[in-house]
N, C-alpha and C positions, 0 to 999 in steps of 0.2 A: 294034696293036702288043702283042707277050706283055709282061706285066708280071713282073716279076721280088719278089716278095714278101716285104721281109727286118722285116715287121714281129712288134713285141712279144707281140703275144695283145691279141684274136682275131688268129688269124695261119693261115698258110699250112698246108694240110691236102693230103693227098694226090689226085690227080686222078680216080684211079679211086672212092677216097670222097664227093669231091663230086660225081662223076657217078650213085653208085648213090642217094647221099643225097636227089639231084632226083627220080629216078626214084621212091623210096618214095613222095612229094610228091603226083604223082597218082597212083599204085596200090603199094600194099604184099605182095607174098609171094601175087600173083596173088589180092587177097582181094576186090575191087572195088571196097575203101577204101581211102582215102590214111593213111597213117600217122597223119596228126596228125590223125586221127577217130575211130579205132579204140577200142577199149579198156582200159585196161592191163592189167584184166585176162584180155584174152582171150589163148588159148595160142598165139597170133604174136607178139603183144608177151613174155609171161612169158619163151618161148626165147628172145628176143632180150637180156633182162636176165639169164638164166641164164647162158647162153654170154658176155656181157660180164664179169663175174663172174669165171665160170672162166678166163676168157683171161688177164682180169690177173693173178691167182692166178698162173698157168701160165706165162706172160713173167716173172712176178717170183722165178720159182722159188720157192714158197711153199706150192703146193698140198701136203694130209696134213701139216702143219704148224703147223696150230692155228690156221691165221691163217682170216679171213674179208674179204671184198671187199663194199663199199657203194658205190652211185652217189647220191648226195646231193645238196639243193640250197645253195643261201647262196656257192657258191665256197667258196675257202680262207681269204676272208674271215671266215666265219660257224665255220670250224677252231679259225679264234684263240679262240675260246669255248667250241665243246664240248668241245676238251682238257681245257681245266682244269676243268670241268663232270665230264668222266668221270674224270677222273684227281689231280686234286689232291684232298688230304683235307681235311676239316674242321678248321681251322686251319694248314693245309698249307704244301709250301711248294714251290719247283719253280726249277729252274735254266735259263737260257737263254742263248742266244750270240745275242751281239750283231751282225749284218752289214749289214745294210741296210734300207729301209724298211719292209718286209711284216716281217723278222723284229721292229722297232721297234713294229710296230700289234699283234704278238701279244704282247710284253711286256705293252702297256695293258690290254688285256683280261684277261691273266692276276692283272695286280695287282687285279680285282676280288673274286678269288676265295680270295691267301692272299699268303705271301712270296714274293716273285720276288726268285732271287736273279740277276742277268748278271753272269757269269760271266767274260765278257772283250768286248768293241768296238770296234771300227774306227769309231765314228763320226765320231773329233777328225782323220782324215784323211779325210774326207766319204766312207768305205767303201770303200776305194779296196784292201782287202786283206782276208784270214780271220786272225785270230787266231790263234795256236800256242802249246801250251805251257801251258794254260788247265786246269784242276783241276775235274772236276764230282763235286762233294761226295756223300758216301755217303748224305744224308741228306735226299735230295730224295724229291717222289712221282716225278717223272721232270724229264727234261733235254730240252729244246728247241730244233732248229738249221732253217737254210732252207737248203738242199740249194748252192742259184742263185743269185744276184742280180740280176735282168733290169735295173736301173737302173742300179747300179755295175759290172757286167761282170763279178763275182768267182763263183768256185763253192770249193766244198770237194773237197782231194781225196783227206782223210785224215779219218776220222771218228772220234770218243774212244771209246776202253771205259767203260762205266759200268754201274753196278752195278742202277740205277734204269732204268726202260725207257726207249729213246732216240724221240723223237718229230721228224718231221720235213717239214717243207712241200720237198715238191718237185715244186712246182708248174709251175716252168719247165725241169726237166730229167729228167723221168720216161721211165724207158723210153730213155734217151738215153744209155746208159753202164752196163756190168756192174759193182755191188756184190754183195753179200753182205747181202740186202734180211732175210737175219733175226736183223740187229742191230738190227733198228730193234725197238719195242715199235707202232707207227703212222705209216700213211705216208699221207699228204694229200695233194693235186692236183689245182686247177683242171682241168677237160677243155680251156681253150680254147690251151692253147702247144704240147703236146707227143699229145695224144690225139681232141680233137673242136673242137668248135664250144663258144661258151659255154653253161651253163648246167645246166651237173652235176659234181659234183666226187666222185674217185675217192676213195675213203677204204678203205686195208687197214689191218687193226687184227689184235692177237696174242691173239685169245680170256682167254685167260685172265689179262689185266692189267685187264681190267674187275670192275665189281664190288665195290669196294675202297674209295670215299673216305666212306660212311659222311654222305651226304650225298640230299636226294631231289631228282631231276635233274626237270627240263620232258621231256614226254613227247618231243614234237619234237627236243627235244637228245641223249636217251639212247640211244648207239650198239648196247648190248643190248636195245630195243625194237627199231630198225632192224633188227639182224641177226636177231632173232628171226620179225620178218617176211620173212625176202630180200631186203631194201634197197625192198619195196612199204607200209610203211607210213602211205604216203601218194603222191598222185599223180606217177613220177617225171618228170623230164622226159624223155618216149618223144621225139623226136626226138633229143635230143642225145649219148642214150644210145645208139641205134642207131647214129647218125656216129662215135661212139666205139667201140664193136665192129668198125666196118670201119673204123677207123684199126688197131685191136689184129688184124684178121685183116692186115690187109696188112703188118704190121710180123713177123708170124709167116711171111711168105709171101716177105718180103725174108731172112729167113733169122734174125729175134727180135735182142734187143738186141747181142752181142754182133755181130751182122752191122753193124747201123747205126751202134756205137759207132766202127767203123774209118772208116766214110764221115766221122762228127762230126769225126771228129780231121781226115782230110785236106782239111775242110772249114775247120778252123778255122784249121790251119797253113798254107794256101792264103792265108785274110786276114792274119793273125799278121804272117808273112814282109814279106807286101808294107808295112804299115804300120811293121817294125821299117827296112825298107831304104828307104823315101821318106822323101826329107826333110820333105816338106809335112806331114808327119799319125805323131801323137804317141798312143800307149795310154795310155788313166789307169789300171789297175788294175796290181798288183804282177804282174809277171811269172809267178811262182811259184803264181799266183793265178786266172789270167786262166781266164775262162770262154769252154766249148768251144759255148755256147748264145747268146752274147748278146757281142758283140761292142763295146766301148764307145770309139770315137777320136776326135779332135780336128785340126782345123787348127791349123797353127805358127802360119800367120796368118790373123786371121777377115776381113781383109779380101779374102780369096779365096773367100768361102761363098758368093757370089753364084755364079762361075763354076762352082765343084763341086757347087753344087745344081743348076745348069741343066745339066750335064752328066750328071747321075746321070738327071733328068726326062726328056732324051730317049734315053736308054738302057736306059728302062723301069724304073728299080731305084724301088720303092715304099716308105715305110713305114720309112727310112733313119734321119728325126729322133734326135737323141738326147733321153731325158728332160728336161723342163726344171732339172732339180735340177743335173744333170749338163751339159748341153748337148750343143753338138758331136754324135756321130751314133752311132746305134746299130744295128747289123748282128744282127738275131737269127737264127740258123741250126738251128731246129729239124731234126728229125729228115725230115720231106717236103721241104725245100727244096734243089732240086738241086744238084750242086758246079756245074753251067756256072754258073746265076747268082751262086755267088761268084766262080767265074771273073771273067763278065763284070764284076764290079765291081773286081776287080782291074786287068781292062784298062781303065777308065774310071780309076781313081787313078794308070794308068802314063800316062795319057796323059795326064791333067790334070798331072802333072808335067812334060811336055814343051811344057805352053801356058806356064807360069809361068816 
């Protein structure tokens, strides 16, 4: 039976990327090795990091622009540290928004480094909404927000002017929606939700905000060692890095973000709808609020979970759970995952309505 994919990260990847990505597996670019033997630095792998590189640049509208593109390891976990590593000063201070759990673990980390100021949080309604109306002070090294929410279902859909560079994890909704990417001063991202498989994380950064805290950084953590090597200053991860090239060619090939942000939408308001019109099943995020990537709902009554879980099970839908912080169920709709299978889980919620 197809399975239908609506999980968090590692999550569902394009079909033609994980068919070329097996393919590399035994033989790479007709070379007689398999990719994950090769050597990084030989000129099959370099082009492949090259052109990754430039593609994101190029999707992000950012290339000639000062910016630079890295493929890192550590996730967007190991972000929460080189930020303030590269950017907070020596005695510093740095402001952040409060939304949800990932944006809460890079508070921690930042408090290691200087003052963290938060700025504003949704936490006393368990996340459940963004902030508005929030003031980021003139006087920060820079300012801090998470683009998404993959737990609490919330995204941003208005971002502040700030005077300080604006730095941002957007780890779960990269590539997934047209901004105005050079407001940010650094943009961060997990490969595994919206770009590859795990185990590289996309890092664009604004050249010339480096440089500055007056502080001496771990070779490992310093984004101007990185860039000064091309993102090879150490071994990167060549396979994950390649499945993320051919998610950015096929996203180029769908026609780049603005193509796929109109599918997000009529993907999102596909589930939206149907959860605002059945009785059975309730949104926890503020309307106003609600993410077009991560879908976060609830039964009225939980003693019906048994039946819309076996219902979901033999209609292939995967990967549905909601967090455990959150419960209830989580529909994440990245950018590879087709509208039929929201579809279809549409018609499994109409028709679990018609059993109860």
């Amino acid at each position: 039976m197809k399975k239908h994919n609506f999980s968090a990260g590692p999550c569902i990847l394009p079909q033609e990327v994980i068919q070329k990505s097996a393919e590399s597996i035994i033989e790479f670019n007709n070379s007689g090795l398999s990719l994950i033997e090769i050597s990084h630095r030989s000129k099959d792998f370099t082009a492949v990091m090259d052109e990754a590189r430039d593609s994101a640049l190029e999707l992000l509208d950012l290339k000639q622009k000062g910016y630079q593109a890295l493929f890192l390891h550590g996730g967007a976990s190991l972000e929460f540290l080189m930020v303030p590593y590269n950017l907070m000063k020596v005695k510093g201070k740095a402001a952040y928004l409060d939304t949800g759990s990932w944006a809460s673990a890079a508070i921690k980390e930042a408090k290691l480094f200087g003052d963290v100021n938060v700025v504003a949080s949704s936490k006393q309604d368990n996340y459940n909404y963004i902030p508005k109306d929030f003031l980021v002070p003139d006087d920060v090294d820079y300012f801090h927000c998470t683009s998404n929410n993959t737990i609490f279902g919330t995204q941003i859909k208005e971002f502040p002017t700030t005077s300080a560079p604006m730095v941002c994890d957007m780890s779960s909704d990269i590539f997934s929606r047209v901004l105005d990417f050079s407001k940010f001063g650094i943009i961060y991202a997990g490969a595994q939700k919206n770009m590859g498989p795990a185990g590289t994380t996309l890092v664009v950064i604004k050249e010339e905000i480096l440089g500055k805290t007056g502080r001496e950084i771990p070779s490992m953590l310093d984004y101007q060692k990185h860039i000064k090597a091309d993102s090879m200053f150490n071994t990167p991860a060549v396979f994950s890095v390649y499945a993320s090239l051919l998610t950015l060619q096929w996203l180029k090939k769908m026609g780049g973000i603005a193509a796929i942000e109109k599918l997000n939408i009529e993907k999102a308001n596909l589930l939206y709808n149907e959860i605002d019109r059945n009785p059975y099943f309730k949104g926890t995020a503020k309307t106003e609020d609600r993410s077009n990537m991560n879908v976060v709902f609830l039964l009225e009554n939980e003693l019906h979970t048994d039946l819309f879980d076996s219902m979901c099970k033999s209609a292939g839908i995967s990967g549905i759970s909601g967090h455990r912080s959150v419960g209830g169920y989580r529909a994440s709709m990245y950018n590879a995952l087709p509208i039929e299978s929201v579809q279809l889980l549409v018609d499994v919620m109409k028709d679990f309505e018609s059993k109860i």
